[in-house]
PDB file with SEQRES, HELIX, SHEET and CRYST1 records, atoms N, CA, C and O in Angstrom:
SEQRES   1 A   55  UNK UNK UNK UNK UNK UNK UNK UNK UNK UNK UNK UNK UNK          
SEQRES   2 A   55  UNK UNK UNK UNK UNK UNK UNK UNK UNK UNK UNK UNK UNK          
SEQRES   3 A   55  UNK UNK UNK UNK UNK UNK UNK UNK UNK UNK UNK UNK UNK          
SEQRES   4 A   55  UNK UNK UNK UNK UNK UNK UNK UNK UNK UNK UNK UNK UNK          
SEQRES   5 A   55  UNK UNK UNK                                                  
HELIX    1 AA1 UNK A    2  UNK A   15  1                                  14    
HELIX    2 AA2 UNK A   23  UNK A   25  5                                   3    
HELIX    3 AA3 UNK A   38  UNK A   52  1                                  15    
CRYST1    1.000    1.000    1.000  90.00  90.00  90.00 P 1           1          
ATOM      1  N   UNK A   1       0.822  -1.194   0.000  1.00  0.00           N  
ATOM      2  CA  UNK A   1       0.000   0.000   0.000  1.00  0.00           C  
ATOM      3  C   UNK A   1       0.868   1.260   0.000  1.00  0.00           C  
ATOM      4  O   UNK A   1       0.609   2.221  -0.726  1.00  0.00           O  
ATOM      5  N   UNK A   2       1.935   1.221   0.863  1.00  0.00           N  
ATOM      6  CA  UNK A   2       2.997   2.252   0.772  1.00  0.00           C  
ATOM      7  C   UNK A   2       3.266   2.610  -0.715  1.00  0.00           C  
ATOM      8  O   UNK A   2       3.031   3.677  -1.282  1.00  0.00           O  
ATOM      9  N   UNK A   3       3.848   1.394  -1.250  1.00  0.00           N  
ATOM     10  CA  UNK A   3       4.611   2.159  -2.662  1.00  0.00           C  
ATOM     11  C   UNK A   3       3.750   2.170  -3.766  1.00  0.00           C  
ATOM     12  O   UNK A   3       4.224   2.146  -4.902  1.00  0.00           O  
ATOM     13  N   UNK A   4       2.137   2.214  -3.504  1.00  0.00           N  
ATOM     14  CA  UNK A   4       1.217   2.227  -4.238  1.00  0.00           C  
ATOM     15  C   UNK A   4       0.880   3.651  -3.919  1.00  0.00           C  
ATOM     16  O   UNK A   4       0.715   4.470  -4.823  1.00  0.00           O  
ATOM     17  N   UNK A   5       0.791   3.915  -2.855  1.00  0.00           N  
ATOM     18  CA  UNK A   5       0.385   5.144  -2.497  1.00  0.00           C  
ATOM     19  C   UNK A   5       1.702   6.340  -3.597  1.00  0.00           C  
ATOM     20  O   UNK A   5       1.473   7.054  -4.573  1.00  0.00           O  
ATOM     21  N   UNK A   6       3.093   6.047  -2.788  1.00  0.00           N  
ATOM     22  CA  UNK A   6       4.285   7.115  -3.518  1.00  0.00           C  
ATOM     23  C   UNK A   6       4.020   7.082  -4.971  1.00  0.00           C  
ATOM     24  O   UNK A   6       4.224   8.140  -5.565  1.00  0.00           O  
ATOM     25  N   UNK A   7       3.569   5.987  -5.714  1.00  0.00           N  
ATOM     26  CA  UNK A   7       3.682   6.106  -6.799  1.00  0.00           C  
ATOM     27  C   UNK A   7       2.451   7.283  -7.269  1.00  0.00           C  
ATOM     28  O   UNK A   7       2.768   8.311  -7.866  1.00  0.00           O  
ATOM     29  N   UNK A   8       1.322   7.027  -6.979  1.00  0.00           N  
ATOM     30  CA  UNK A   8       0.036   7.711  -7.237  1.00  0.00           C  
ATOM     31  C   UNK A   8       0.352   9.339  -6.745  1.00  0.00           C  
ATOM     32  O   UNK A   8       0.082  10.338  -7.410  1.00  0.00           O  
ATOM     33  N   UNK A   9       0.859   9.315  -5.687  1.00  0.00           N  
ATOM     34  CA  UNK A   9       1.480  10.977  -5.819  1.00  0.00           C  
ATOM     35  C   UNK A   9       2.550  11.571  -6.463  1.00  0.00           C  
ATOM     36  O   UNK A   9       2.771  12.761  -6.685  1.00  0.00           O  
ATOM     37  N   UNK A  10       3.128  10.666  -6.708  1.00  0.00           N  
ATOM     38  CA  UNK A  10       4.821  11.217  -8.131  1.00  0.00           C  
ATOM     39  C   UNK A  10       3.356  11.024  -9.060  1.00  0.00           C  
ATOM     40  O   UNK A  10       3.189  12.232  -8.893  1.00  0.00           O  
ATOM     41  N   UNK A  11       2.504  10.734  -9.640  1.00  0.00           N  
ATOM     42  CA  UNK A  11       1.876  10.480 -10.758  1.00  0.00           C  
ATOM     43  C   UNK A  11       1.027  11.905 -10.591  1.00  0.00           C  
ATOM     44  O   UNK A  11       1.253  12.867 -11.326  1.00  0.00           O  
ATOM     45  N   UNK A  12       0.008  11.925  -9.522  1.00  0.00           N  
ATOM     46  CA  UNK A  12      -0.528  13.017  -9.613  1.00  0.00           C  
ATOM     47  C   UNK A  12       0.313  14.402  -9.425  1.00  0.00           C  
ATOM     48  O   UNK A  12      -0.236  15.487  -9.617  1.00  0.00           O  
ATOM     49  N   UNK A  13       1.171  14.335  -9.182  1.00  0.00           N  
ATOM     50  CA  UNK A  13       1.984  15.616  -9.212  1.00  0.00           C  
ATOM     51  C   UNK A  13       2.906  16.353 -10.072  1.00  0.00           C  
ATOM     52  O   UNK A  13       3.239  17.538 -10.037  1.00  0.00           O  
ATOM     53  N   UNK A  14       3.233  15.447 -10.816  1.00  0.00           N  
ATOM     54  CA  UNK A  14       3.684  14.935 -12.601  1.00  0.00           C  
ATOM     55  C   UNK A  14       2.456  15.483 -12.866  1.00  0.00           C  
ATOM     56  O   UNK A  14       2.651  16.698 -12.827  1.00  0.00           O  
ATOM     57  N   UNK A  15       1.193  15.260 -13.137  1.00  0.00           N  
ATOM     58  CA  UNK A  15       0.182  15.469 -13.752  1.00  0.00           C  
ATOM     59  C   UNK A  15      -0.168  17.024 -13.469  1.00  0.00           C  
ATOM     60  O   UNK A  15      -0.366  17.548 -14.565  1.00  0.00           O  
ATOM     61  N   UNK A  16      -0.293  17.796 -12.610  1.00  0.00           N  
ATOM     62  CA  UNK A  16      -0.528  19.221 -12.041  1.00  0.00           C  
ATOM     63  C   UNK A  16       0.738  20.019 -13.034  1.00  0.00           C  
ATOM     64  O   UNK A  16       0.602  21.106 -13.597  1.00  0.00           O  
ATOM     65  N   UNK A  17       2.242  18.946 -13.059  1.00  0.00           N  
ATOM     66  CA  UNK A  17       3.188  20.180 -13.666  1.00  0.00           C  
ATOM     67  C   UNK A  17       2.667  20.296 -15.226  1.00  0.00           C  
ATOM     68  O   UNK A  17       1.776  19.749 -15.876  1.00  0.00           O  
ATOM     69  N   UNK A  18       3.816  21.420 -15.533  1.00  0.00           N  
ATOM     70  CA  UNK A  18       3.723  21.716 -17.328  1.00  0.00           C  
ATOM     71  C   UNK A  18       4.461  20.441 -18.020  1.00  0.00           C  
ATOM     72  O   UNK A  18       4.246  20.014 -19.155  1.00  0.00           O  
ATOM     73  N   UNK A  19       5.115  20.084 -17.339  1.00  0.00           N  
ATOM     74  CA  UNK A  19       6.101  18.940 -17.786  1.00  0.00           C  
ATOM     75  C   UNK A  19       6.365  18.285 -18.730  1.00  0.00           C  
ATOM     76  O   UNK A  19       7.418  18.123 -19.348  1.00  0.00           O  
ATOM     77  N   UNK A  20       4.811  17.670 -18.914  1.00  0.00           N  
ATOM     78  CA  UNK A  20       4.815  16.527 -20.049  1.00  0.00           C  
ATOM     79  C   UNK A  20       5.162  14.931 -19.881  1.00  0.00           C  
ATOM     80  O   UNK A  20       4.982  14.034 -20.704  1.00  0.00           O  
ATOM     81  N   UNK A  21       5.722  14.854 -18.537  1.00  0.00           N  
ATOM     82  CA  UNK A  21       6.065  13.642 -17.806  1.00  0.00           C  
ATOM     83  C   UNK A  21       4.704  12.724 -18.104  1.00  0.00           C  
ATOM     84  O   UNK A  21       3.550  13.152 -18.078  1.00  0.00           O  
ATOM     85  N   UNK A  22       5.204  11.090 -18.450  1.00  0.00           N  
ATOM     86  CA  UNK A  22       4.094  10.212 -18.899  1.00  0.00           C  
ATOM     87  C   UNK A  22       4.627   9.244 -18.151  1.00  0.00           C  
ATOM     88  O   UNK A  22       5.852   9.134 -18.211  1.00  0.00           O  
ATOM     89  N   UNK A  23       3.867   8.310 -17.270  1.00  0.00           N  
ATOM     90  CA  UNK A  23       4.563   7.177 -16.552  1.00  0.00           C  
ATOM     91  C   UNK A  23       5.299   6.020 -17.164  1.00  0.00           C  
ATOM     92  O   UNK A  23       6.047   5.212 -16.614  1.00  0.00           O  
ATOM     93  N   UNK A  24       4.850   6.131 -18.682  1.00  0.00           N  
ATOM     94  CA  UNK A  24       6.101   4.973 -19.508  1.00  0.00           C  
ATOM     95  C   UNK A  24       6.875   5.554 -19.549  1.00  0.00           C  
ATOM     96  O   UNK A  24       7.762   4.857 -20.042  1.00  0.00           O  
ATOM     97  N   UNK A  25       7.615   7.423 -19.161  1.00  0.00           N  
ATOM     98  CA  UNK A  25       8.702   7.703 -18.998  1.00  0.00           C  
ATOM     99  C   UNK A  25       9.763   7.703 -17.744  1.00  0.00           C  
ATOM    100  O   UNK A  25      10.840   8.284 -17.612  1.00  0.00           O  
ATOM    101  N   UNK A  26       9.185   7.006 -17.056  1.00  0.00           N  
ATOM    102  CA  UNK A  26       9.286   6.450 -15.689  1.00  0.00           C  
ATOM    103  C   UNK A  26       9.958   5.575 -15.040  1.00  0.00           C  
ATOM    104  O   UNK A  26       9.146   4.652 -14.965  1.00  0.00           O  
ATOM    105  N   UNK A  27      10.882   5.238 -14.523  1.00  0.00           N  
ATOM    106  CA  UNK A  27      11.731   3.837 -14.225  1.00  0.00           C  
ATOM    107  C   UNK A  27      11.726   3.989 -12.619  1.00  0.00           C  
ATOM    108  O   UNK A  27      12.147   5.010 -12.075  1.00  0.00           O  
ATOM    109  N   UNK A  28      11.291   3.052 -12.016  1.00  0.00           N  
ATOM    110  CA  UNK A  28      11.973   3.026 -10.113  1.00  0.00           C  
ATOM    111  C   UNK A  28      12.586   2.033 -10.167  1.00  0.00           C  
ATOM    112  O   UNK A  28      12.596   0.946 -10.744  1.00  0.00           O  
ATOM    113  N   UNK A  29      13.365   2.872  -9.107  1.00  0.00           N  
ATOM    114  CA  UNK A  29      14.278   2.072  -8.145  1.00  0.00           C  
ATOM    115  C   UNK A  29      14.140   1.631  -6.837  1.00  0.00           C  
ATOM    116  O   UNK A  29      14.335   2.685  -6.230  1.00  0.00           O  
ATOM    117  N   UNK A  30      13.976   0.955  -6.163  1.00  0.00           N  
ATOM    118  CA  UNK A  30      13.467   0.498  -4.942  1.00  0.00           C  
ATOM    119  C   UNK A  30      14.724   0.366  -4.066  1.00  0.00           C  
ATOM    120  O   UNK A  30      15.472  -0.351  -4.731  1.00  0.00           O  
ATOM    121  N   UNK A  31      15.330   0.681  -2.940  1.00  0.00           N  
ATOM    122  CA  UNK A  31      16.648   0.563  -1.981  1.00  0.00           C  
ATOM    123  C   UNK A  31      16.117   0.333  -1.247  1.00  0.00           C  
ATOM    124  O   UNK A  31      14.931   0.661  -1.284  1.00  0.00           O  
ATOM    125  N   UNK A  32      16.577  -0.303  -0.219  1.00  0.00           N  
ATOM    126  CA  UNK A  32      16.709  -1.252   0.981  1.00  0.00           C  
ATOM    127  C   UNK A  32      17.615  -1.340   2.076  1.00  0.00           C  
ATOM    128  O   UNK A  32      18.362  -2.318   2.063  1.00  0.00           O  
ATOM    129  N   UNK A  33      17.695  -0.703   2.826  1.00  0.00           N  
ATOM    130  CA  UNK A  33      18.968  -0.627   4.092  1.00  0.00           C  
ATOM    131  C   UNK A  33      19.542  -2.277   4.149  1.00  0.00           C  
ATOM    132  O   UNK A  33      18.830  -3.232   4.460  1.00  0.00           O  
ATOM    133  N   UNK A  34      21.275  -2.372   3.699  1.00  0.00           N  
ATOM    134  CA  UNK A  34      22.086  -3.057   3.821  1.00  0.00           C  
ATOM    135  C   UNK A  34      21.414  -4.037   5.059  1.00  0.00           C  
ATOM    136  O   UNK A  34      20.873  -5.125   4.863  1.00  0.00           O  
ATOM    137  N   UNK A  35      21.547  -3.529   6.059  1.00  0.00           N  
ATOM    138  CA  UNK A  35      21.434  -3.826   7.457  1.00  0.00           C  
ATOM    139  C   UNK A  35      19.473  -5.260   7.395  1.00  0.00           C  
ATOM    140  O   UNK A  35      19.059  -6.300   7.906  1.00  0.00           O  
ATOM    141  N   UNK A  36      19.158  -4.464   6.657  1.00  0.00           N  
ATOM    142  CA  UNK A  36      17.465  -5.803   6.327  1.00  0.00           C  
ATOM    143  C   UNK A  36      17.692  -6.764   6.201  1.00  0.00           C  
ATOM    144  O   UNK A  36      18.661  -6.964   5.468  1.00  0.00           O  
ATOM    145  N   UNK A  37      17.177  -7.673   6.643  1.00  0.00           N  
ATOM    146  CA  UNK A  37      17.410  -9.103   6.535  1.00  0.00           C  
ATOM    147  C   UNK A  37      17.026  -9.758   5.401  1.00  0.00           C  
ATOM    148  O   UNK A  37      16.775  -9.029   4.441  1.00  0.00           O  
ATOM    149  N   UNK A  38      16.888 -11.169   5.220  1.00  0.00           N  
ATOM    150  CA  UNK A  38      16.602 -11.441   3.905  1.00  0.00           C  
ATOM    151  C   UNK A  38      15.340 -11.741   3.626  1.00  0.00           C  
ATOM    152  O   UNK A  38      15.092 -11.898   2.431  1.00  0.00           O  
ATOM    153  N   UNK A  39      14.273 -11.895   4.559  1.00  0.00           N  
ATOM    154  CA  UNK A  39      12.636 -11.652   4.761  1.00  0.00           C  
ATOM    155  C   UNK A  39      12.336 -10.823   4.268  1.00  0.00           C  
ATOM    156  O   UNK A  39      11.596 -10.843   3.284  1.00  0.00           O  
ATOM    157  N   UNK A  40      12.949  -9.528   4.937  1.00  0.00           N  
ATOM    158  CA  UNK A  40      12.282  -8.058   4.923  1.00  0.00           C  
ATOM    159  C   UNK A  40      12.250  -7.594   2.964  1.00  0.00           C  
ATOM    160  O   UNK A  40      11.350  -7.230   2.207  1.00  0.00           O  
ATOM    161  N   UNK A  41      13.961  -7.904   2.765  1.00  0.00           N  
ATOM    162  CA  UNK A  41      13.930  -7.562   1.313  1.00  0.00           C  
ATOM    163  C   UNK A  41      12.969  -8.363   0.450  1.00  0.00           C  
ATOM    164  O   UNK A  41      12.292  -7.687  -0.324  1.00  0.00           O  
ATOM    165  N   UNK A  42      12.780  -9.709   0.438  1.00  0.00           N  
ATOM    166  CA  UNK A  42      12.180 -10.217  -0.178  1.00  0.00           C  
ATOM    167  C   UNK A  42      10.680 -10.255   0.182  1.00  0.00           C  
ATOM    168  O   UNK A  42      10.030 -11.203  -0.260  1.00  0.00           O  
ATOM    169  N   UNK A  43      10.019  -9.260   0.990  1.00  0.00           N  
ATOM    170  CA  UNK A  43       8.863  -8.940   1.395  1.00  0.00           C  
ATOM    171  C   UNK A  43       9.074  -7.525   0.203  1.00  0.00           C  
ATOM    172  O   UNK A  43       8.250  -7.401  -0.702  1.00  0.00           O  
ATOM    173  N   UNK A  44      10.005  -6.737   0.314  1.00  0.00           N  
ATOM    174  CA  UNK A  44       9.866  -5.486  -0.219  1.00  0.00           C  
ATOM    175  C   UNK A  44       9.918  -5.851  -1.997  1.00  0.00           C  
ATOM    176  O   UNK A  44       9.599  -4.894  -2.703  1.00  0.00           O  
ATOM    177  N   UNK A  45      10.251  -7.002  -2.646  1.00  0.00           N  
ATOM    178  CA  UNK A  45      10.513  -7.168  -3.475  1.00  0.00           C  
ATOM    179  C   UNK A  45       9.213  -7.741  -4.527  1.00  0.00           C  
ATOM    180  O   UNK A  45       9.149  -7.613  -5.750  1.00  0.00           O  
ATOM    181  N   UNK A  46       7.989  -8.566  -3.376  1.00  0.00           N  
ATOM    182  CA  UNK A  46       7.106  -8.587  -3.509  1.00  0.00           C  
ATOM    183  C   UNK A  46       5.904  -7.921  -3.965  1.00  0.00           C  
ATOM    184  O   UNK A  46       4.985  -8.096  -4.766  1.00  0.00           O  
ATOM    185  N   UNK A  47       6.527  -6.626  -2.645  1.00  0.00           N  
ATOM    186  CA  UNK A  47       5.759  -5.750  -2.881  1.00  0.00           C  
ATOM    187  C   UNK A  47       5.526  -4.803  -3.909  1.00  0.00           C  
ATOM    188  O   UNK A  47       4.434  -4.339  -4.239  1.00  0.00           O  
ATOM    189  N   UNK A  48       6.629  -4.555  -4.382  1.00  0.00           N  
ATOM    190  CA  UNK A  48       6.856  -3.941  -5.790  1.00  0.00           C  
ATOM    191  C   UNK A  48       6.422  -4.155  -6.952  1.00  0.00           C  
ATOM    192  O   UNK A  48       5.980  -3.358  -7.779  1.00  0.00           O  
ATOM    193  N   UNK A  49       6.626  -5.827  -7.028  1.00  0.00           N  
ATOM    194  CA  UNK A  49       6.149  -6.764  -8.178  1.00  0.00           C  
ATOM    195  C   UNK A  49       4.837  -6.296  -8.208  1.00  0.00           C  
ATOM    196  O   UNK A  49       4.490  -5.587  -9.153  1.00  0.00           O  
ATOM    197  N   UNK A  50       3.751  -6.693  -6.979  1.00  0.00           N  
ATOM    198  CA  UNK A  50       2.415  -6.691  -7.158  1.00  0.00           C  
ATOM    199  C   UNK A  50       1.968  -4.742  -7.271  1.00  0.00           C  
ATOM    200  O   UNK A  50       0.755  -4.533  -7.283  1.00  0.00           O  
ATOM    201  N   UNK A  51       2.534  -3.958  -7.317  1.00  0.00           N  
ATOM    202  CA  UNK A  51       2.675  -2.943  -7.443  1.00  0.00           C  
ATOM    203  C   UNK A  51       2.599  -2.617  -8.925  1.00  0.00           C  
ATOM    204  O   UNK A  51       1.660  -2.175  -9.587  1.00  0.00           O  
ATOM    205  N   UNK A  52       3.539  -2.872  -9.188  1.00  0.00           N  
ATOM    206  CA  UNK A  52       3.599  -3.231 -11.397  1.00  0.00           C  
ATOM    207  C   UNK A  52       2.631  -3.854 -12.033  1.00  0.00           C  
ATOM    208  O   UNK A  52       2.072  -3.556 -13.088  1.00  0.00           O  
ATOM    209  N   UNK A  53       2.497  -4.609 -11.425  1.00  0.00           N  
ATOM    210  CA  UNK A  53       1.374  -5.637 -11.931  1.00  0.00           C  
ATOM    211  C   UNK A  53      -0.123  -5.271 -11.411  1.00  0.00           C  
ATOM    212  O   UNK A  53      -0.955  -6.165 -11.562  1.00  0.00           O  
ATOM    213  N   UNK A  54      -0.610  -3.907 -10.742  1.00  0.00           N  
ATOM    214  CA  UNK A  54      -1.035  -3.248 -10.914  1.00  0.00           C  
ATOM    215  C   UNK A  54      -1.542  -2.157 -11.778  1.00  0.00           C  
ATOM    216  O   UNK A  54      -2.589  -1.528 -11.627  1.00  0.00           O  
ATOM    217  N   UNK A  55      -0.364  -1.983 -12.998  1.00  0.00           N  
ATOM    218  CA  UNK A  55      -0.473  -1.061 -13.552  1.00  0.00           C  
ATOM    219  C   UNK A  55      -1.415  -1.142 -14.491  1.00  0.00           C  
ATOM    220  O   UNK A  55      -1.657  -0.170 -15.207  1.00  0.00           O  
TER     221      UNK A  55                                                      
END                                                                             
């Protein structure tokens, strides 16, 4: 829900500028504190996926 949410506000806020910004011009990157275990990342990695696969 988090990175569903960030995305929908980089989108709507992109959308308010003059810009011209289109989300197929778009690439993320997702980081992860070194220090996360290997649950946590692969929880965050999940989450992303089903995030995209949203689109």
């Amino acid at each position: 829900m988090s990175l569903k949410y960030l995305q929908k506000h980089l989108l709507d806020a992109l959308s308010m500028s003059k810009i011209g910004t289109r989300e197929t011009d778009l690439k993320y990157v997702i980081t992860v504190p070194a220090i996360w275990g290997i649950a946590a990342k692969q929880f965050m990695r999940e989450a992303a996926i089903e995030v995209q696969n949203t689109l």
